[in-house]
C-alpha positions as CSV (number, residue, x, y, z in Angstrom):
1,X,-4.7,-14.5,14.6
2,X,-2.9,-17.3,13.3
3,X,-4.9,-17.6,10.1
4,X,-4.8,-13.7,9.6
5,X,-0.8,-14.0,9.3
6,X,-0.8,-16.9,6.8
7,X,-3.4,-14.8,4.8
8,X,-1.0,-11.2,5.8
9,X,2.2,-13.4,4.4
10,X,0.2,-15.1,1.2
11,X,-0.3,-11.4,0.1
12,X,3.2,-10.5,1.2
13,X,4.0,-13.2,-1.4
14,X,2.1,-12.0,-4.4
15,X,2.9,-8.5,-4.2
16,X,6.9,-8.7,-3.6
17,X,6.5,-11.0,-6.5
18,X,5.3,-8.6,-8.7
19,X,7.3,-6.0,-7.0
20,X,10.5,-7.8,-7.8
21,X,9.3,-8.7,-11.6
22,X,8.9,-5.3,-12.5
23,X,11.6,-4.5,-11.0
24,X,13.6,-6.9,-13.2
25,X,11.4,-5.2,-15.9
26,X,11.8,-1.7,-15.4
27,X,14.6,-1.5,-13.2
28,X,14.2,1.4,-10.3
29,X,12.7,3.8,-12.4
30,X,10.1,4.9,-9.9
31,X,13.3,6.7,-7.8
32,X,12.4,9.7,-10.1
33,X,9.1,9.7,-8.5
34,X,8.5,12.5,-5.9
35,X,6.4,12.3,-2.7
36,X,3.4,13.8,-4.6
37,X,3.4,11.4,-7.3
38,X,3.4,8.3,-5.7
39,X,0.6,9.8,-3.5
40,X,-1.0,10.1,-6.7
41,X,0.0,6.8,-8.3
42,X,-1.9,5.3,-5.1
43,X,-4.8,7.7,-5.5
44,X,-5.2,6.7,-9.2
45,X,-6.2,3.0,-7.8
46,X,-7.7,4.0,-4.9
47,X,-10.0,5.9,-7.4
48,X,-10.2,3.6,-9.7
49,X,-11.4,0.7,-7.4
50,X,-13.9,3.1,-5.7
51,X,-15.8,4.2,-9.4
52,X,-16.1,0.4,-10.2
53,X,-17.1,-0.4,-6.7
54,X,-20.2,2.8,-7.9
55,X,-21.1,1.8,-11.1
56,X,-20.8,-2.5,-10.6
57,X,-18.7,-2.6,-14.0
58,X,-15.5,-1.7,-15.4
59,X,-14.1,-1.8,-18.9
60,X,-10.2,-2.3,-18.5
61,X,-9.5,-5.7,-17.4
62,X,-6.8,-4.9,-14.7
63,X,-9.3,-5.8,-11.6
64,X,-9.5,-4.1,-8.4
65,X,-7.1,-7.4,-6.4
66,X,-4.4,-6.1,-9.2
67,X,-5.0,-2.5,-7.9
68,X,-5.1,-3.4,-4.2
69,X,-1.8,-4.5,-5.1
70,X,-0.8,-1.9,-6.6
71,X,-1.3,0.2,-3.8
72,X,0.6,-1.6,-1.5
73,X,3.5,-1.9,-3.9
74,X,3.1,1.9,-4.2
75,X,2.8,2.8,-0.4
76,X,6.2,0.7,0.1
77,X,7.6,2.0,-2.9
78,X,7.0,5.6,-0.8
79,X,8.2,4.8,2.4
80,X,11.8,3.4,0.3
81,X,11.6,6.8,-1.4
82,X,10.8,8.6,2.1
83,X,14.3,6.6,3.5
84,X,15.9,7.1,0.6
85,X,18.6,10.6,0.0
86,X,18.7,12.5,-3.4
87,X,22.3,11.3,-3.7
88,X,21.1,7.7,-3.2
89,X,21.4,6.6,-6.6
90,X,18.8,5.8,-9.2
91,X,19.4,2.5,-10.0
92,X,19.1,-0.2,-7.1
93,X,20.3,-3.0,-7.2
94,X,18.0,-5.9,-7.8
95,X,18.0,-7.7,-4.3
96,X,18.8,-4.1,-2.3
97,X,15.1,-2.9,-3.8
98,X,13.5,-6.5,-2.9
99,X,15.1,-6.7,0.3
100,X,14.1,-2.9,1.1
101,X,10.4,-4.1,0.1
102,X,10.0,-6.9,2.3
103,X,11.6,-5.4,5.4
104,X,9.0,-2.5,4.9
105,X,6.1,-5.1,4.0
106,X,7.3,-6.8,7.1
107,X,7.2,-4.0,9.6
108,X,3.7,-3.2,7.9
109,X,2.6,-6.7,9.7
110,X,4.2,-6.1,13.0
111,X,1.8,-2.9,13.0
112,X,-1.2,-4.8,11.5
113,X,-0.5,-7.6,14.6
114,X,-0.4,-5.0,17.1
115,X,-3.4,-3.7,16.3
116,X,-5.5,-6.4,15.6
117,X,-4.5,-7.6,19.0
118,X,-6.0,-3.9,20.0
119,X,-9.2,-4.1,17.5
120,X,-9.7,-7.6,17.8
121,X,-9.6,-8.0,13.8
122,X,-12.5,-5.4,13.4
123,X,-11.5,-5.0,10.1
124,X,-13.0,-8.6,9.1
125,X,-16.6,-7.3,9.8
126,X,-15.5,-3.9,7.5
127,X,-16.7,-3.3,4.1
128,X,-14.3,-3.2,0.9
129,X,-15.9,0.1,0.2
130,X,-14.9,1.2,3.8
131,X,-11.6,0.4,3.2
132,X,-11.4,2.0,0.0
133,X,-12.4,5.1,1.4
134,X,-10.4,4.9,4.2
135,X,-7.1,4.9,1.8
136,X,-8.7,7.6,-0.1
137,X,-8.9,10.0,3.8
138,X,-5.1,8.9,4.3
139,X,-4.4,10.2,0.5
140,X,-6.0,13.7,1.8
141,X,-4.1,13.6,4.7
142,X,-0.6,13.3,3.2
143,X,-0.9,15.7,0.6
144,X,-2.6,18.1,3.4
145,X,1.3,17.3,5.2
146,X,2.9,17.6,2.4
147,X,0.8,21.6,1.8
148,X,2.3,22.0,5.2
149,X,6.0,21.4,4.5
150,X,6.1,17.8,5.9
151,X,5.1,19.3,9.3
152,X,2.3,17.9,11.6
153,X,1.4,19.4,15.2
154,X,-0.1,16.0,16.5
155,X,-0.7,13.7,14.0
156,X,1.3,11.1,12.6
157,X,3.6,11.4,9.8
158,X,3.6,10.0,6.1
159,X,5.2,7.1,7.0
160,X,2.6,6.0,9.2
161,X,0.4,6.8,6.6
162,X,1.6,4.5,4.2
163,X,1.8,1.9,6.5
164,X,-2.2,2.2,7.1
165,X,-2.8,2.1,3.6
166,X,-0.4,-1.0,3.2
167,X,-2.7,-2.6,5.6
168,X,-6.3,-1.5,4.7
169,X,-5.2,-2.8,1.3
170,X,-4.1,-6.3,2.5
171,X,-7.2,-6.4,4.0
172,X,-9.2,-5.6,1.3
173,X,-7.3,-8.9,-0.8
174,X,-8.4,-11.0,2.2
175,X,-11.4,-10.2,2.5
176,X,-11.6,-10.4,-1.6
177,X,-10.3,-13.9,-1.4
178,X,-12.2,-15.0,1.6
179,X,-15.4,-14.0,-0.2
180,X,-14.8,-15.9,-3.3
181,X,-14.7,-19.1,-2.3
C-alpha cells in the first residue's frame, strides 16, 4: 500500500500541476460550465482513449496519460462546481481554485485507501480497457441522475461518481507508467 500512495501522490503531482497552469492560463473559465458539460468534457476523453485503445493508432498527438489526466482534472473540476453556488463568483482566485483541487484530489485518496484496504488493490490485476469502460458506466450513470432531477432512490450521488472516476483514472496512469518501464 505504501508504494500505491507514492504512485496516488506522483499523479496528484502532475495533474494539480497542470490544473494550476491552466489555471494561470485561462483563469476559472470552466465556472461557466454546467453539470452536463463537464460530464461531457470527461466523456470526450473517456471516448477518446477507448477508440485508440480499438483501432491501436491515433492521429492527434495529445496521448491517452494526457487524457487520463484530463479526466481527473475534469471530475475535480465537477465536484468544485457541484460545491460551488451560482452567486459564487466566476473568477477564483488563483490559490482558492488550487487549494479547492487538492483538498478534493486528497479526499479522492482517502476513498481509494479505504478501498484498496477492502479490494486488496484488485485494480492492479485490471485492464486499462476495463477501466476505461468503467468511467464510460459512471458517465451513463450521472447523466441518467441528472434525467432524474439530481434524485437517486439507492444509489450514490454525482459526487461519488466523480470520485470513482478520479480513481479509475489514477489507476489507469499507474498502471500506464508501471508498464513502461
Amino acid at each position: 500500500m505504501q508504494h500505491t500512495n507514492q504512485q496516488y501522490e506522483d499523479v496528484i503531482r502532475e495533474c494539480e500541476d497542470v490544473f494550476s497552469k491552466k489555471t494561470k492560463d485561462y483563469g476559472t473559465a470552466w465556472r461557466v460550465l454546467r453539470t452536463i458539460s463537464i460530464i461531457d468534457q470527461v466523456y470526450i476523453k473517456a471516448q477518446r482513449i477507448r477508440t485508440i485503445q480499438e483501432k491501436g493508432a491515433q492521429k492527434i498527438a495529445d496521448d491517452i496519460t494526457s487524457e487520463f489526466k484530463g479526466i481527473i482534472n475534469y471530475s475535480i473540476i465537477g465536484l468544485i462546481q457541484l460545491k460551488l453556488q451560482e452567486n459564487d463568483p466566476e473568477e477564483l482566485e488563483h490559490d482558492f481554485a488550487v487549494k479547492m483541487y487538492h483538498d478534493y484530489f486528497t479526499r479522492a485518496k482517502g476513498l481509494m485507501e479505504n478501498k484498496n484496504h477492502d479490494y486488496g488493490e484488485a485494480w492492479r490485476q485490471m485492464s486499462q480497457e476495463s477501466l476505461t469502460d468503467l468511467i464510460l458506466m459512471k458517465l451513463q450513470r450521472m447523466k441518467q441522475i441528472l434525467s432524474n432531477k439530481g434524485k437517486t432512490l439507492v444509489s450514490e450521488g454525482l459526487d461519488a461518481n466523480y470520485y470513482d472516476m478520479i480513481n479509475y483514472a489514477v489507476f489507469a496512469l499507474i498502471l500506464l507508467k508501471s508498464r513502461t518501464k
